[in-house]
CHARMM-style PDB file with segment names, atoms N, HN, CA, C and O in Angstrom:
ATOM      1  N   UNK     1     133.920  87.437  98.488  1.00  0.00      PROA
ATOM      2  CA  UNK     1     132.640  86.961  98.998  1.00  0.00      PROA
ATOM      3  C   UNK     1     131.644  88.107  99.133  1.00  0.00      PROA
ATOM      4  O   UNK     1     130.448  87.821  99.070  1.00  0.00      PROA
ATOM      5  N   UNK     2     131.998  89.326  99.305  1.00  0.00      PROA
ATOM      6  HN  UNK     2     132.969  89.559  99.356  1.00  0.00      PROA
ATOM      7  CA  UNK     2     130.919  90.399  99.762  1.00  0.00      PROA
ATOM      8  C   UNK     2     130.662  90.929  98.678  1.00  0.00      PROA
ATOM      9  O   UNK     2     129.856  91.855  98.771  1.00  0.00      PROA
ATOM     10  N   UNK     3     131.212  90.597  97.176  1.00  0.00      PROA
ATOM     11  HN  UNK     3     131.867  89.845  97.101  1.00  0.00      PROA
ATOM     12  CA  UNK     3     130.728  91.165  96.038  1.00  0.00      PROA
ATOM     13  C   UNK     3     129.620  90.240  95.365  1.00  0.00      PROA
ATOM     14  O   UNK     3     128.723  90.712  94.667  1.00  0.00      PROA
ATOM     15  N   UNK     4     129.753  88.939  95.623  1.00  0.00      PROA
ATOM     16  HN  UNK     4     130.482  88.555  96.190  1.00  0.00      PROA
ATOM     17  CA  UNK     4     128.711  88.099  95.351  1.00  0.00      PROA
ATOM     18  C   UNK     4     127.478  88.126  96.294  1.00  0.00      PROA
ATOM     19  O   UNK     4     126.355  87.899  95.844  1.00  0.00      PROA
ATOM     20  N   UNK     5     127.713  88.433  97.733  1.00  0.00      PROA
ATOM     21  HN  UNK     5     128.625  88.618  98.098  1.00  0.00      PROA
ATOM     22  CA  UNK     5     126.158  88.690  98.352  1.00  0.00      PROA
ATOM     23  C   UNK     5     125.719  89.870  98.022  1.00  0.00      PROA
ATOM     24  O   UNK     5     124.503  90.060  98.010  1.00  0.00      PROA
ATOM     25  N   UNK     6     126.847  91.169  97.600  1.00  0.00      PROA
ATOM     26  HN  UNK     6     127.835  91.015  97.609  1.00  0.00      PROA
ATOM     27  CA  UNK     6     125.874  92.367  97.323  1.00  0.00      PROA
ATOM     28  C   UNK     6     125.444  92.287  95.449  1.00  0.00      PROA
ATOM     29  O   UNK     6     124.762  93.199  94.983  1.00  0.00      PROA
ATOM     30  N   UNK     7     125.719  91.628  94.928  1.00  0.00      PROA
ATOM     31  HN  UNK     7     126.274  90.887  95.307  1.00  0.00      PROA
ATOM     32  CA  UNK     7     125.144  91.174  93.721  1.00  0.00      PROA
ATOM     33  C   UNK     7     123.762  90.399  93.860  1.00  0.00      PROA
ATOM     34  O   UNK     7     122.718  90.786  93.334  1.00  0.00      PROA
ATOM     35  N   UNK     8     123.870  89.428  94.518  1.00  0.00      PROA
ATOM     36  HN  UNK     8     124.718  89.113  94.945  1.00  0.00      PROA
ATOM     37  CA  UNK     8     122.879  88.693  95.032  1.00  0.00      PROA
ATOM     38  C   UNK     8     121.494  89.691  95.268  1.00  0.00      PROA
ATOM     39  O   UNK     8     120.476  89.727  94.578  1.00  0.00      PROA
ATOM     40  N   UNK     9     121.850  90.521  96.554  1.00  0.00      PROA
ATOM     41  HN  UNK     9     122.677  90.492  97.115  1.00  0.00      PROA
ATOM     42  CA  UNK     9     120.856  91.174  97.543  1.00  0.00      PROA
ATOM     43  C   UNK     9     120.653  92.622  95.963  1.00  0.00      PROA
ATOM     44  O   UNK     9     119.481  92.731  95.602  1.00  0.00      PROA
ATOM     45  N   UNK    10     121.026  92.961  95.680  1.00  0.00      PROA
ATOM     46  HN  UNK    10     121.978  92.872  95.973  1.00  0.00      PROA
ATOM     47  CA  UNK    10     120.894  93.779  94.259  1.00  0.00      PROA
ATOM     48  C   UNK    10     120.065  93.182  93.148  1.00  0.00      PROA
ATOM     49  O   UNK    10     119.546  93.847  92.251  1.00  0.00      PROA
ATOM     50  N   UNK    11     119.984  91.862  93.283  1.00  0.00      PROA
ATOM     51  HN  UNK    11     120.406  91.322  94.011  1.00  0.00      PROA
ATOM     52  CA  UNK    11     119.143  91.032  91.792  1.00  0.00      PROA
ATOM     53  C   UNK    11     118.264  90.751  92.694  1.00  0.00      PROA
ATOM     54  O   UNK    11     117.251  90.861  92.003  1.00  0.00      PROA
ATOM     55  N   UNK    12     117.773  90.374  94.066  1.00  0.00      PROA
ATOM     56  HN  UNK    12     118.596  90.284  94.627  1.00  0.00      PROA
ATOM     57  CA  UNK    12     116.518  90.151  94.140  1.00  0.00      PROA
ATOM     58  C   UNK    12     116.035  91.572  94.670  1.00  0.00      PROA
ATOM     59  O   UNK    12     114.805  91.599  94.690  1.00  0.00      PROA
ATOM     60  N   UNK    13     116.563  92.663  95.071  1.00  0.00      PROA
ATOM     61  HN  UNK    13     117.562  92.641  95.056  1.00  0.00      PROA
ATOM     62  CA  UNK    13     115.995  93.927  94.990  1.00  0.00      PROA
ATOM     63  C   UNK    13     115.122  94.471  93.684  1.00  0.00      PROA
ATOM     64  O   UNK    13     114.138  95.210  93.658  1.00  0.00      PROA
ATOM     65  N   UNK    14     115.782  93.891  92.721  1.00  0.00      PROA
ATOM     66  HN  UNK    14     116.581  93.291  92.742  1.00  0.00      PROA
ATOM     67  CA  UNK    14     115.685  93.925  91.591  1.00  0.00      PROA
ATOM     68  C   UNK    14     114.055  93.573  90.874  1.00  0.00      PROA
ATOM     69  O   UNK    14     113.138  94.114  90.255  1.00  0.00      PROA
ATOM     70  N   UNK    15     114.630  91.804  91.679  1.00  0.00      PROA
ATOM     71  HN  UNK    15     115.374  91.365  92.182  1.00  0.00      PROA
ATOM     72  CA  UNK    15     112.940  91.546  91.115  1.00  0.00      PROA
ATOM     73  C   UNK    15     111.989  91.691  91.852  1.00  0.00      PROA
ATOM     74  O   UNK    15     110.958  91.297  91.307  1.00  0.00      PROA
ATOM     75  N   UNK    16     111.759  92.281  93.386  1.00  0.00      PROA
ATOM     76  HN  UNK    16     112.596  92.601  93.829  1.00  0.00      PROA
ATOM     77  CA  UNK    16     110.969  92.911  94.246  1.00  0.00      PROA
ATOM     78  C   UNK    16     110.455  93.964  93.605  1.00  0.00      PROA
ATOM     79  O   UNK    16     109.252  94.203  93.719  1.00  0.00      PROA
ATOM     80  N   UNK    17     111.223  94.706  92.883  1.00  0.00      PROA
ATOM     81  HN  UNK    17     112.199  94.511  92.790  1.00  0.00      PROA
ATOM     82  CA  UNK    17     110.863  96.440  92.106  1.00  0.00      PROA
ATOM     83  C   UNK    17     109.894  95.933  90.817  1.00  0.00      PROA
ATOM     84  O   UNK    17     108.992  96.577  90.279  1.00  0.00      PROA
ATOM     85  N   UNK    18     110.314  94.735  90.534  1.00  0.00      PROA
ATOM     86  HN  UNK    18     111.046  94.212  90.971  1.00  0.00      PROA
ATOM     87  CA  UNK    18     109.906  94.565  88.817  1.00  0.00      PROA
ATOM     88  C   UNK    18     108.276  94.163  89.070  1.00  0.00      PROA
ATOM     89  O   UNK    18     107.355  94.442  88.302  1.00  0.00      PROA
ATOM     90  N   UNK    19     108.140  93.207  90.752  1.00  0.00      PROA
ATOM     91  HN  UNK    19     108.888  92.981  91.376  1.00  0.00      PROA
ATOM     92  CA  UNK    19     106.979  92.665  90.855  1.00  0.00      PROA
ATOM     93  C   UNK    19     106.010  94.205  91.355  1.00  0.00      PROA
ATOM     94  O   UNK    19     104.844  94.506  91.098  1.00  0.00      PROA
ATOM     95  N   UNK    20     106.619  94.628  91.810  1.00  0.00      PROA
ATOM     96  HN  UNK    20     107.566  94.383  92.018  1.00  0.00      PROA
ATOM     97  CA  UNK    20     105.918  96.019  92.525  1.00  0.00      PROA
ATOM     98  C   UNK    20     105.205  96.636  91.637  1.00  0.00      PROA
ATOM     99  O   UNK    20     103.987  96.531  91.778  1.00  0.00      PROA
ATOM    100  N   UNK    21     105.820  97.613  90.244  1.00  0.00      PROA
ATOM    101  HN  UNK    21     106.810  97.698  90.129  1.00  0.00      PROA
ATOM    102  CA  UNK    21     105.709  97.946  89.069  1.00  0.00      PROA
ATOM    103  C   UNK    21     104.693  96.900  88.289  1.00  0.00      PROA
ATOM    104  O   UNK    21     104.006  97.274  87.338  1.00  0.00      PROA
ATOM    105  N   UNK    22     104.676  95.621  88.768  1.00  0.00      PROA
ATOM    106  HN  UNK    22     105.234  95.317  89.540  1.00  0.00      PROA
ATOM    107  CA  UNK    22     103.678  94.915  87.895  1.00  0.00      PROA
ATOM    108  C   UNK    22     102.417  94.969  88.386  1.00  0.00      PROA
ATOM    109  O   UNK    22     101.400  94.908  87.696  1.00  0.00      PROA
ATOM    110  N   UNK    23     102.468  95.100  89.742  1.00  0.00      PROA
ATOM    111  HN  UNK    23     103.295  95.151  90.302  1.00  0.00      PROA
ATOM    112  CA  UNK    23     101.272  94.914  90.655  1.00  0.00      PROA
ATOM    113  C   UNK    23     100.649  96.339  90.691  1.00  0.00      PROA
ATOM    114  O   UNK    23      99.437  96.550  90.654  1.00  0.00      PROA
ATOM    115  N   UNK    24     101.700  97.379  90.775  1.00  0.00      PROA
ATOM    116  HN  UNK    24     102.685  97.208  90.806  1.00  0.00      PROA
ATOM    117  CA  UNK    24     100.527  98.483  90.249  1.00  0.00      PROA
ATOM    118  C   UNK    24     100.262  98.784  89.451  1.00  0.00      PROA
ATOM    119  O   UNK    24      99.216  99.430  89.380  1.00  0.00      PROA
ATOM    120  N   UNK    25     101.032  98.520  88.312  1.00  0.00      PROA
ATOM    121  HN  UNK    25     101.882  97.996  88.369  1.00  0.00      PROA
ATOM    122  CA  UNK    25      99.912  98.361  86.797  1.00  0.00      PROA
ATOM    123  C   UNK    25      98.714  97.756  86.663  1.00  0.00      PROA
ATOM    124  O   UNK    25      97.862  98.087  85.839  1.00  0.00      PROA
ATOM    125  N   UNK    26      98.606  96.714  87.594  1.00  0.00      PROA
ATOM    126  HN  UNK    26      99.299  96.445  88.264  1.00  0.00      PROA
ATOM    127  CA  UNK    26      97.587  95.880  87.335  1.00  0.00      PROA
ATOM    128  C   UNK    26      96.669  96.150  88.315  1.00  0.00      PROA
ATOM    129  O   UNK    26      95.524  95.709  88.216  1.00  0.00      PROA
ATOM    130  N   UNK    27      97.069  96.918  89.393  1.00  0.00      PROA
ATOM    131  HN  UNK    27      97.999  97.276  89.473  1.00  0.00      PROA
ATOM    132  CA  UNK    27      96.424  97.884  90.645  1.00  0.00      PROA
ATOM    133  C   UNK    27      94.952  98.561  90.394  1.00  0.00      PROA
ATOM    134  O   UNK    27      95.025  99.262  89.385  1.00  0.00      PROA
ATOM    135  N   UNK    28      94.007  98.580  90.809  1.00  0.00      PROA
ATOM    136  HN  UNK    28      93.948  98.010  91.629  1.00  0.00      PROA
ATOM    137  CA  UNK    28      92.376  99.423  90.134  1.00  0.00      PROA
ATOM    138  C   UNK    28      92.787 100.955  90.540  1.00  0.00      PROA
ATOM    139  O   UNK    28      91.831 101.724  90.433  1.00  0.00      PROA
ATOM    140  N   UNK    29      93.837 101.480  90.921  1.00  0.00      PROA
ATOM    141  HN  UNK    29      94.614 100.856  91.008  1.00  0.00      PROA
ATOM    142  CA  UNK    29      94.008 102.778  91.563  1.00  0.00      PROA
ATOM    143  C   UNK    29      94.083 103.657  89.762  1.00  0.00      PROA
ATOM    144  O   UNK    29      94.292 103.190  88.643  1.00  0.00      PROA
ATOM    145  N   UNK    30      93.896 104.580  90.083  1.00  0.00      PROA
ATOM    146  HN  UNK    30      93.726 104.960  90.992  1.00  0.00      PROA
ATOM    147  CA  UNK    30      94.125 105.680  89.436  1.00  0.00      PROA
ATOM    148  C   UNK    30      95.095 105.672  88.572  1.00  0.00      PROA
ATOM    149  O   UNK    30      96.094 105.046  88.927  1.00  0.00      PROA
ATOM    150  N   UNK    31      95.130 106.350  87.173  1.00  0.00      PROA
ATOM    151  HN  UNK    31      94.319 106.858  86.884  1.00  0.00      PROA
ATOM    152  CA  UNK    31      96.383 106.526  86.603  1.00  0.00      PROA
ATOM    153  C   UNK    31      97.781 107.503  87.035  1.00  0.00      PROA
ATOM    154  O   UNK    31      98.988 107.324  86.872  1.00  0.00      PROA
ATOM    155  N   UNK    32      97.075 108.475  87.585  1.00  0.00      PROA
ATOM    156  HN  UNK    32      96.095 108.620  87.718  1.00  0.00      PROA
ATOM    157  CA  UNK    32      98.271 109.668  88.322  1.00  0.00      PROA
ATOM    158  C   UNK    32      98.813 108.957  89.118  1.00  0.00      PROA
ATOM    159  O   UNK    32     100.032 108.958  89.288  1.00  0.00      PROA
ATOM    160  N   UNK    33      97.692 107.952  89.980  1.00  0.00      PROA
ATOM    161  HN  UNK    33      96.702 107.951  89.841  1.00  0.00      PROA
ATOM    162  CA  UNK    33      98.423 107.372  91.160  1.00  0.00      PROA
ATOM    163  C   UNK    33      99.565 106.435  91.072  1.00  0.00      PROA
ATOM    164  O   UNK    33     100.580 106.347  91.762  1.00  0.00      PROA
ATOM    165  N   UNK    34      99.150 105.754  90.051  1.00  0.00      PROA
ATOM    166  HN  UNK    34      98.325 105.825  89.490  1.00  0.00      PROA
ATOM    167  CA  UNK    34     100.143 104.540  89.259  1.00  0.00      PROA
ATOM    168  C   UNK    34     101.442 104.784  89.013  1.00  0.00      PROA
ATOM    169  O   UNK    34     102.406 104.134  89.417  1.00  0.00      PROA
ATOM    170  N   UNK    35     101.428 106.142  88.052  1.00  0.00      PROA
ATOM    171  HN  UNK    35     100.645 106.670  87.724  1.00  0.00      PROA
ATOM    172  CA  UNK    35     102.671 106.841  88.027  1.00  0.00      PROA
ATOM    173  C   UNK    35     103.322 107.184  89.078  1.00  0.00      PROA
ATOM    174  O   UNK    35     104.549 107.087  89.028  1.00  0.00      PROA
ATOM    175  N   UNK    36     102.850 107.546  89.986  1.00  0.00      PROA
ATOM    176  HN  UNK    36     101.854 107.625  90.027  1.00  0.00      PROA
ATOM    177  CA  UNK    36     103.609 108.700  91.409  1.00  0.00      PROA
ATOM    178  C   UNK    36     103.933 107.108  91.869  1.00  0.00      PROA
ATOM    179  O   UNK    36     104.905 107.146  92.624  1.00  0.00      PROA
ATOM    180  N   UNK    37     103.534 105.933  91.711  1.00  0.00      PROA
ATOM    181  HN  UNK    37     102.744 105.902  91.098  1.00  0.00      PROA
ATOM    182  CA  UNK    37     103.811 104.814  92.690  1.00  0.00      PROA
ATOM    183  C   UNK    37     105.169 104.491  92.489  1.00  0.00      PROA
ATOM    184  O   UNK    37     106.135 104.495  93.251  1.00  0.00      PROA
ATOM    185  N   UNK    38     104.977 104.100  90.825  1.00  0.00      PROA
ATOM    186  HN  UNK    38     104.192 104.097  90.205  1.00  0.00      PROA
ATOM    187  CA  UNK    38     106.238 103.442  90.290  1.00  0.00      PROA
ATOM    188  C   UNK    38     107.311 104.921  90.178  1.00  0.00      PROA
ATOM    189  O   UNK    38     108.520 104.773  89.995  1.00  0.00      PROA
ATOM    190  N   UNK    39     106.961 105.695  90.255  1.00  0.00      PROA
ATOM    191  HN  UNK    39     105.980 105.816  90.404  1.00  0.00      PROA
ATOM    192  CA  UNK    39     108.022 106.819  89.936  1.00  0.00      PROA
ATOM    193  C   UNK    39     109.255 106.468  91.248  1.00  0.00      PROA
ATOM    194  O   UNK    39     110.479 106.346  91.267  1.00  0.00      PROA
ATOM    195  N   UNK    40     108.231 106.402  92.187  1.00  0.00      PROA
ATOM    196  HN  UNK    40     107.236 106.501  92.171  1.00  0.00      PROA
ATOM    197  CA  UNK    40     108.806 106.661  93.959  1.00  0.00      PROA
ATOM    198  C   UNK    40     109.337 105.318  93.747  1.00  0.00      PROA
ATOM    199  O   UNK    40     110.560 105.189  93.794  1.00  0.00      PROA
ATOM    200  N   UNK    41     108.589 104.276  93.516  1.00  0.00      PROA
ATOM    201  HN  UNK    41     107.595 104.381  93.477  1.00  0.00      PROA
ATOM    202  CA  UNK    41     109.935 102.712  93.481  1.00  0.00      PROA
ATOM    203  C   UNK    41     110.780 102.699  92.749  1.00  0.00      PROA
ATOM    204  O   UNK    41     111.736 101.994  93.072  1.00  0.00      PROA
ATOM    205  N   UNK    42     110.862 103.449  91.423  1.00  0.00      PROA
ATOM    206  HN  UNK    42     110.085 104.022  91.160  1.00  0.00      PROA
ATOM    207  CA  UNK    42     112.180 103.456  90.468  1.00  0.00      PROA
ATOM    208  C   UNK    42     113.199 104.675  91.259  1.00  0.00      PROA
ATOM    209  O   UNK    42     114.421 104.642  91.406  1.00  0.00      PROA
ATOM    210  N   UNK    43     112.501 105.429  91.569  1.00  0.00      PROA
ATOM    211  HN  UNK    43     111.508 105.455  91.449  1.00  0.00      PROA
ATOM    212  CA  UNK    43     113.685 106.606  91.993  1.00  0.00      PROA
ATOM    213  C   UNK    43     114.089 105.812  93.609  1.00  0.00      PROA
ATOM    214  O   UNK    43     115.223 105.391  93.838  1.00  0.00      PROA
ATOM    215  N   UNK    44     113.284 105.745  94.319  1.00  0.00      PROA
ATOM    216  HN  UNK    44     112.363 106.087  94.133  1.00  0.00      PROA
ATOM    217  CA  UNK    44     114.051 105.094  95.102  1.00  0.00      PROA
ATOM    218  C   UNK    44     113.709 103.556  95.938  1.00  0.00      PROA
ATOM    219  O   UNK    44     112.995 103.444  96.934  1.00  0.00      PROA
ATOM    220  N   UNK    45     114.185 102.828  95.467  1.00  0.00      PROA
ATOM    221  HN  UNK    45     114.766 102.918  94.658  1.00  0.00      PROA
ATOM    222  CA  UNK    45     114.113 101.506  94.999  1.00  0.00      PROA
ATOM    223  C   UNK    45     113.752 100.734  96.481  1.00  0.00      PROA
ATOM    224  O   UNK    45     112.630 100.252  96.637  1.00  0.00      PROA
ATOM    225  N   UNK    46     114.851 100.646  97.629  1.00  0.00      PROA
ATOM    226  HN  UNK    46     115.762 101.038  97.503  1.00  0.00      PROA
ATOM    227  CA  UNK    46     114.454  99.684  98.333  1.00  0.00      PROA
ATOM    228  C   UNK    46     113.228 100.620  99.602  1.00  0.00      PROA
ATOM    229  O   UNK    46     112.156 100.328 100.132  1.00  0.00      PROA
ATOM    230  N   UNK    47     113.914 101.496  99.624  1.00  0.00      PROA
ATOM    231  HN  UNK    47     114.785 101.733  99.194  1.00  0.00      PROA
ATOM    232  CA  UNK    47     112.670 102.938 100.029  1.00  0.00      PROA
ATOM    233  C   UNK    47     111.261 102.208  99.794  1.00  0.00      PROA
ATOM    234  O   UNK    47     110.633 101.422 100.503  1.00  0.00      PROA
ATOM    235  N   UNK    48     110.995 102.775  98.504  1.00  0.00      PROA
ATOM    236  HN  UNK    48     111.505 103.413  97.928  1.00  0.00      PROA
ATOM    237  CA  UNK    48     110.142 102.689  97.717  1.00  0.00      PROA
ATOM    238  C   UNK    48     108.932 101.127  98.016  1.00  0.00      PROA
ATOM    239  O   UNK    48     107.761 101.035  98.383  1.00  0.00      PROA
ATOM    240  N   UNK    49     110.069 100.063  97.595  1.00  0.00      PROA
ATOM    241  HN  UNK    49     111.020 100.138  97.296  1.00  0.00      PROA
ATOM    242  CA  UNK    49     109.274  98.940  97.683  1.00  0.00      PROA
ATOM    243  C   UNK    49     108.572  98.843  99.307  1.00  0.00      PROA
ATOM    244  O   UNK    49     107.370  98.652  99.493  1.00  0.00      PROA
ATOM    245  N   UNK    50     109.481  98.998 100.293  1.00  0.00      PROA
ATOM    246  HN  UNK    50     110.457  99.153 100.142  1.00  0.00      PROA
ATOM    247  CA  UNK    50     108.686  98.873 101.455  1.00  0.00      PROA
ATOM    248  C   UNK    50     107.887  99.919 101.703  1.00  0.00      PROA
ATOM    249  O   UNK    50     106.888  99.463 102.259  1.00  0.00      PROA
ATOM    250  N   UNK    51     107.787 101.210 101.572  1.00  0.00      PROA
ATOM    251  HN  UNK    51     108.598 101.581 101.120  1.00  0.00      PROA
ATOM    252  CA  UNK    51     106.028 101.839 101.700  1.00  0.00      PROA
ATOM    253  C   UNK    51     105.621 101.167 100.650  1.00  0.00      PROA
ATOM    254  O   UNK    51     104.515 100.894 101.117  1.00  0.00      PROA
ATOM    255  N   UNK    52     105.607 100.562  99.369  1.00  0.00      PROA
ATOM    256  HN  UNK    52     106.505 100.784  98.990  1.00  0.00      PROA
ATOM    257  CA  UNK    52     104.774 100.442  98.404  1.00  0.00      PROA
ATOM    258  C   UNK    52     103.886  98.888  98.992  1.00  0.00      PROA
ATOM    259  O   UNK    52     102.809  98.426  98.613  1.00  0.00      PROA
ATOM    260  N   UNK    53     104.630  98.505  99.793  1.00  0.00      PROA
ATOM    261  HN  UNK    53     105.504  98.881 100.100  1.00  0.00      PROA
ATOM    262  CA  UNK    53     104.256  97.414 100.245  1.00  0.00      PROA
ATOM    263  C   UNK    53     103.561  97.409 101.596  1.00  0.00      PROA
ATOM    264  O   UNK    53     102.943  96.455 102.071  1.00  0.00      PROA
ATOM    265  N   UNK    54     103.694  98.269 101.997  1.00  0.00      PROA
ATOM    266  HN  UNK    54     104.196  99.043 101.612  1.00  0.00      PROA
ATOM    267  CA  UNK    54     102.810  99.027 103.211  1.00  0.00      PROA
ATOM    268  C   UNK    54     101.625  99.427 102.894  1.00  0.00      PROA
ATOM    269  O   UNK    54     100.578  98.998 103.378  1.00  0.00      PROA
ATOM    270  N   UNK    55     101.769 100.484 101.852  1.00  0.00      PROA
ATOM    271  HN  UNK    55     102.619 100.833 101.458  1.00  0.00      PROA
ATOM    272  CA  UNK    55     100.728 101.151 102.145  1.00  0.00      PROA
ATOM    273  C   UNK    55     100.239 101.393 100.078  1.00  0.00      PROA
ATOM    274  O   UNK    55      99.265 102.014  99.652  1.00  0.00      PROA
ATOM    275  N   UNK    56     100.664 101.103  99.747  1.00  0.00      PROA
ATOM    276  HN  UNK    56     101.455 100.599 100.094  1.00  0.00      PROA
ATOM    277  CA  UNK    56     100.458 101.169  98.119  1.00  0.00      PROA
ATOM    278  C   UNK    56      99.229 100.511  97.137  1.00  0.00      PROA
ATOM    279  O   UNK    56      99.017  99.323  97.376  1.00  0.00      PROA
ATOM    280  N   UNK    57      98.703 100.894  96.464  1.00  0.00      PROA
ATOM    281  HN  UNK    57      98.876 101.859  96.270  1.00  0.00      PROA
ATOM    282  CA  UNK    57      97.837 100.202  95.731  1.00  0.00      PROA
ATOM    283  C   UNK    57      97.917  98.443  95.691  1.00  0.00      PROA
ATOM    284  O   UNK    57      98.926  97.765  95.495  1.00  0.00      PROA
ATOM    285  N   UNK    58      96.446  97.942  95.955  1.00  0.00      PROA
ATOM    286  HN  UNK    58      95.626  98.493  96.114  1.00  0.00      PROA
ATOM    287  CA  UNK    58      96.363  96.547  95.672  1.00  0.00      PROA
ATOM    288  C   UNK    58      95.791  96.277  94.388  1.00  0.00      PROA
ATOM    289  O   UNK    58      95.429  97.202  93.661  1.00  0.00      PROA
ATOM    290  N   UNK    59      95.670  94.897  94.006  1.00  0.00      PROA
ATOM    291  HN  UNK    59      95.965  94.145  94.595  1.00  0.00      PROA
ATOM    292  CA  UNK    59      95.152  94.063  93.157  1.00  0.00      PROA
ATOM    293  C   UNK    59      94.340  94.757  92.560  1.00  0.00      PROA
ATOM    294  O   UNK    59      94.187  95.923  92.924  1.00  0.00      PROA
ATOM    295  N   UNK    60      93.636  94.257  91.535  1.00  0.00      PROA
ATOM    296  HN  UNK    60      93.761  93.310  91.239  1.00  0.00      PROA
ATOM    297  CA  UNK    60      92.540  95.099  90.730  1.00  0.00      PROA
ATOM    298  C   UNK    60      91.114  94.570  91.161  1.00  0.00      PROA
ATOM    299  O   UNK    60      90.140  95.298  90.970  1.00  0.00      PROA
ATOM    300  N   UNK    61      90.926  93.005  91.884  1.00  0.00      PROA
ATOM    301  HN  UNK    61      91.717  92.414  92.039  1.00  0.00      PROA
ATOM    302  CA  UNK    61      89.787  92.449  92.541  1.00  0.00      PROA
ATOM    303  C   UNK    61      89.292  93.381  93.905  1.00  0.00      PROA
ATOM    304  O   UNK    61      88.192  93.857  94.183  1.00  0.00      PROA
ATOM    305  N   UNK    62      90.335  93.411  94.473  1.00  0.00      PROA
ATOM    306  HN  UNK    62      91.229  93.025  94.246  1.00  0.00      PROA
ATOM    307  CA  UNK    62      90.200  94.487  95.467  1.00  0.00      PROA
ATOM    308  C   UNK    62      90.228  95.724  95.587  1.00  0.00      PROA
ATOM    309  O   UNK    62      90.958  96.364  94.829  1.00  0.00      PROA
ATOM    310  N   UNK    63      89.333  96.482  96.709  1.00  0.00      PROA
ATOM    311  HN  UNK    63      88.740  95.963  97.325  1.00  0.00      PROA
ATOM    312  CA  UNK    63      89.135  97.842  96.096  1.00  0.00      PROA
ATOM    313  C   UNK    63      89.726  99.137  97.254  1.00  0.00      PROA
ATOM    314  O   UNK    63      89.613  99.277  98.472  1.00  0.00      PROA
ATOM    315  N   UNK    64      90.516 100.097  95.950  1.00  0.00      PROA
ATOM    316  HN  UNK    64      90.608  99.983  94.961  1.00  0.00      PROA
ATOM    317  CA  UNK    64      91.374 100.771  96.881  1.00  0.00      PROA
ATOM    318  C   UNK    64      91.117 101.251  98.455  1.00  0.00      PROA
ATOM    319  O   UNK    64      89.924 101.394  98.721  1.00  0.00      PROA
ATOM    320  N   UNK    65      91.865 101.469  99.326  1.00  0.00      PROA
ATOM    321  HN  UNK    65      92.835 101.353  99.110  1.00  0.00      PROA
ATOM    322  CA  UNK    65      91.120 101.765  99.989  1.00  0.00      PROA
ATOM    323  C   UNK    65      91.797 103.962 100.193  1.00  0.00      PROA
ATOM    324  OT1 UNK    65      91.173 104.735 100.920  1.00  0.00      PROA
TER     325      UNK     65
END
């Protein structure tokens, strides 16, 4: 049973990172910034997503702050 919830909690980590990476591509921030974003969510993943989700580039309608 604990290999199927940590599979589980691993695939939607998964697609939390993939949406993150999409959203700052599509982010109006900077290109350096873009990189250093997704660098810090790929290297460290669940880290990563929650500052990126804190405090990380928004939408491209909205403007950085």
């Amino acid at each position: 049973m604990g290999i199927e919830v940590a599979g589980l909690g691993g695939l939607i980590l998964l697609i939390l990172n993939i949406w993150a990476i999409v959203s700052i591509v599509g982010s109006g921030a900077s290109t350096g910034s873009k990189v250093l974003w997704i660098l810090f969510v790929l290297i460290l993943p669940l880290i990563g997503f929650i500052v990126w989700l804190i405090a990380g580039p928004r939408g491209g309608a909205r403007a950085a702050v």
